[in-house]
N, C-alpha and C positions, 0 to 999 in steps of 0.2 A: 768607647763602648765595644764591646765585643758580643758574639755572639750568643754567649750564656744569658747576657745581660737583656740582650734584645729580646732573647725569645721567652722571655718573662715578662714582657711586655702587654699589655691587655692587646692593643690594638694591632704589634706583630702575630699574635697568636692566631686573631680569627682573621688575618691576611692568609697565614700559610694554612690555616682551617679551610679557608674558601678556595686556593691555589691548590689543594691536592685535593678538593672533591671537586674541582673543573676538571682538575687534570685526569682523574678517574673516571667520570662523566664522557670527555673526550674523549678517554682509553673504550670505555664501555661504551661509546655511541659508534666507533670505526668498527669496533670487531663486533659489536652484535645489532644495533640498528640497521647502519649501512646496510651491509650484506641482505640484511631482511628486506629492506628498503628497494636495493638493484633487484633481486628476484619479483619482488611485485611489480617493479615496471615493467619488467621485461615481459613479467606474465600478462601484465595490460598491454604490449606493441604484441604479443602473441596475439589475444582475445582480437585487436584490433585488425589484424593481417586474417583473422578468421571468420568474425565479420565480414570483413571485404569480400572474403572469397566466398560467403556465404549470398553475399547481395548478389554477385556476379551466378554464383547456380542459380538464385531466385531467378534471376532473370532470363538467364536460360530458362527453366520451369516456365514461367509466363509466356515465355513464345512455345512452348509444347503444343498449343494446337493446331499454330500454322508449321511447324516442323511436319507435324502427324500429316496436315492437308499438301503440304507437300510431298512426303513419300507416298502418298495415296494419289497423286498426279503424277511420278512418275512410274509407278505400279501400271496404274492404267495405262499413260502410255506406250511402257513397256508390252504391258498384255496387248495392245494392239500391234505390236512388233516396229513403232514408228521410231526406236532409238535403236542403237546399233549395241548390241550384249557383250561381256565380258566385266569379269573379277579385276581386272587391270588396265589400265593406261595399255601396255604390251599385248593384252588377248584382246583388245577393242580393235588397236590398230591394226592387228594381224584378219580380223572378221572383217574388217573392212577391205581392207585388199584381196581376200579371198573373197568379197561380194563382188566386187568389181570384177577380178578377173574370169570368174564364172559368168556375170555378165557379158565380157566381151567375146567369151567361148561361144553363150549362145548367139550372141550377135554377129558371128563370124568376122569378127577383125583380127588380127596378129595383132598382139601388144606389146611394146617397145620396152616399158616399164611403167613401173607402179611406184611412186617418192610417197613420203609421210611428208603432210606440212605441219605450221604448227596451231597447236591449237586456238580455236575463238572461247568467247563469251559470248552467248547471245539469249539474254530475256530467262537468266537461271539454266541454262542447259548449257553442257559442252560440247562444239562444235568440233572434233575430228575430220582432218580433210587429208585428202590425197589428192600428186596429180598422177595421169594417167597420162601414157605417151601410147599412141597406137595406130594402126594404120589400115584401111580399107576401102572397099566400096562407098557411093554417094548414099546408095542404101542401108550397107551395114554400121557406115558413121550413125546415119540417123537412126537408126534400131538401137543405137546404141545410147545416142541420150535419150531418146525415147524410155529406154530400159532403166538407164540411169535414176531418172525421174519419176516412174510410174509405177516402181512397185515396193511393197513397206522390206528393209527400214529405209525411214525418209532420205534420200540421198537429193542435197541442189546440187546442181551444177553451178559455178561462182564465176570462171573464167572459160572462158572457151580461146582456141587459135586453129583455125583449119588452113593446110597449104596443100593445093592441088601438086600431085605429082605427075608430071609431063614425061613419060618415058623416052618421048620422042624431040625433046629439047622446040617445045612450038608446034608439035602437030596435035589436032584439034581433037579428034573422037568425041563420041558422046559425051554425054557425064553418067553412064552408067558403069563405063567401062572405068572411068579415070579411078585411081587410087587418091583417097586423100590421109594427106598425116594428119594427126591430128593431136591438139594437148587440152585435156579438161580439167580444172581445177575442180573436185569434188568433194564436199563436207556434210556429214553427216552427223543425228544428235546422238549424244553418250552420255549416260548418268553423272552426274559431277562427282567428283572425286568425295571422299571424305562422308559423302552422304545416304551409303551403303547400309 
């Protein structure tokens, strides 16, 4: 039998009838289903990544009014002057050291130096610290954390080291005259970053 033969055949006939309208079907389902097919998935992991991102603002949105009662707690405050001001991390720190060193101008100590430390967390606020090295009277030491302490913006005092200075290697004097050195670790609150 050859293939004249065959394909005069009833039941070759609708074999190669059924085998090229698969095979067309096939052709017709790669080049224009498919493609139709990958574009709508993709457009659903789209929809679904936009979703996602859509819950995640929702949720932001829902905390909107403790956002809002927090900048209205640091507003306040700030208007009371209990946090230390500046647009930066660099003008906060730099306001802080020029708090201090004006402090210890008026309290009449010589100051050694002024270090940055690094910063805390404490209770939603950033805690900016410096230490300060300086040296003085028993008086003007105490003018000085007094001063430290007592007037806005809020400055603690975290560490303290006082060492008397003995000019005369054991001789006694007062203690008004003695010099003491002194190192205060001191930190201060600052608006948290990011929340401007």
């Amino acid at each position: 039998m050859n293939w004249k033969v065959l394909r005069r055949l009833p039941l070759v006939r609708r074999g190669i009838f059924v085998g090229a309208n698969l095979l067309a079907l096939v052709i017709f389902y790669f080049l224009f289903i498919e493609p139709v097919r990958r574009i709508i998935a993709e457009g659903a992991e789209a929809v679904a990544e936009r979703r996602q991102t859509l819950a995640r603002y929702e949720a932001v949105v829902s905390h909107e009014e403790q956002i809002q009662d927090y900048a209205r707690q640091v507003a306040n405050i700030n208007a009371s002057g209990e946090l230390i001001e500046g647009d930066s991390e660099g003008v906060i720190n730099a306001n802080l050291q020029a708090r201090l060193k004006s402090i210890a101008e008026a309290s009449r100590v010589t100051v050694k130096s002024i270090q940055m430390l690094p910063e805390k967390e404490f209770r939603g606020v950033t805690l900016v610290g410096a230490r300060i090295q300086a040296t003085g009277s028993y008086e003007s030491i105490h003018e000085l954390a007094r001063a430290i302490e007592g007037a806005p913006p809020l400055l603690i005092i975290t560490t303290a080291a006082l060492r008397v200075l003995d000019p005369f290697w054991g001789g006694g004097g007062n203690q008004a005259e003695q010099n003491i050195d002194v190192e205060f670790d001191v930190f201060g609150g600052a608006p948290l970053r990011g929340h401007r």
